[in-house]
Wavefront OBJ file of the C-alpha trace (Angstrom):
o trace
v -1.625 -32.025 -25.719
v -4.395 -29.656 -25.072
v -3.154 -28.848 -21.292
v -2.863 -25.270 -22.397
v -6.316 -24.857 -23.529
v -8.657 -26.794 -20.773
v -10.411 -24.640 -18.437
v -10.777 -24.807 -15.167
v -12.321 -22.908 -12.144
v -9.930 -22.599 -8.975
v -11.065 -21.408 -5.568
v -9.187 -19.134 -3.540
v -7.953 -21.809 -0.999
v -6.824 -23.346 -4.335
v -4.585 -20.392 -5.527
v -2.806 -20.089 -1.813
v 0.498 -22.438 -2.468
v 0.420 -20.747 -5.976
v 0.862 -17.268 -3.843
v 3.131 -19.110 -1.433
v 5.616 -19.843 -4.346
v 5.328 -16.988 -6.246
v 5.930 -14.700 -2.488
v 8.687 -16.518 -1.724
v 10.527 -16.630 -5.038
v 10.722 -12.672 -4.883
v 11.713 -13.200 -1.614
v 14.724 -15.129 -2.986
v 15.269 -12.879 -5.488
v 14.924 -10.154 -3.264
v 17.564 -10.890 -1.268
v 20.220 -12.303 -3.849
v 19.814 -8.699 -5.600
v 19.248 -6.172 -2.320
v 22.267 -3.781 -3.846
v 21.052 -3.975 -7.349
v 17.078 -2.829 -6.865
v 18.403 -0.376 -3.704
v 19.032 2.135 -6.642
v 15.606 1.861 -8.286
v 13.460 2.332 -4.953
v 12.105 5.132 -5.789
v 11.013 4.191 -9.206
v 10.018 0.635 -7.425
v 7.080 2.722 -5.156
v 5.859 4.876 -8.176
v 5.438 1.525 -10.078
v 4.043 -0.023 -6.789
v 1.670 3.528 -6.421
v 0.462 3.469 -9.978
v -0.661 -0.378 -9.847
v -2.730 -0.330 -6.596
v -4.117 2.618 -7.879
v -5.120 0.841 -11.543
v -6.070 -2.362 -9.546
v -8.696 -0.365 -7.265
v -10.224 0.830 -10.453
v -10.259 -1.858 -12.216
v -12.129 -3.788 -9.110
v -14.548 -0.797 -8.521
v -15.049 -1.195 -12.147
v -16.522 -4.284 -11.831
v -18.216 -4.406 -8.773
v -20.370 -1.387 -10.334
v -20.905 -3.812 -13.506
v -21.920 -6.796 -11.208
v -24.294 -4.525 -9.401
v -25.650 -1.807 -11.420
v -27.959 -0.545 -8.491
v -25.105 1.226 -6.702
v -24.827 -1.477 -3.772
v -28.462 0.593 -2.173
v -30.357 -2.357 -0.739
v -33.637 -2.269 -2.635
v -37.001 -3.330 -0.541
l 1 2 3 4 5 6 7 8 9 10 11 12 13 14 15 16 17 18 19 20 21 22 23 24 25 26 27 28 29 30 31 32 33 34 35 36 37 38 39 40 41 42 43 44 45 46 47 48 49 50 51 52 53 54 55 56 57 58 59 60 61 62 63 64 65 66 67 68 69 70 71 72 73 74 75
């Protein structure tokens, strides 16, 4: 009864047909609900915008915590 709390490490060849479903269920979803989200484009891209923008942080965020040296090759 513990399957919730084990974990595990997962590769990224692992996580592909975990992408695979998850891409083409908003496909499906996309496409059963094309007149409903064509009013909410707009607020669709500035969602869209805002996350890339908080996900590039957060990444160079780490990488700068992983390497503290600035990624300069020291010799």
């Amino acid at each position: 009864m513990n399957f919730f709390n084990r974990k595990t490490t997962w590769t990224n060849a692992e996580f592909i047909p975990l992408k695979l479903c998850i891409a083409s269920a908003y496909v499906i979803i996309g496409t059963c609900f094309h007149s409903f989200f064509e009013k909410y484009y707009m607020l669709l891209f500035i969602l869209f915008g805002i996350t890339v923008i908080w996900c590039i942080r957060l990444w160079l965020r780490k990488m700068k915590q992983e390497n503290p040296s600035g990624g300069k090759n020291e010799l």
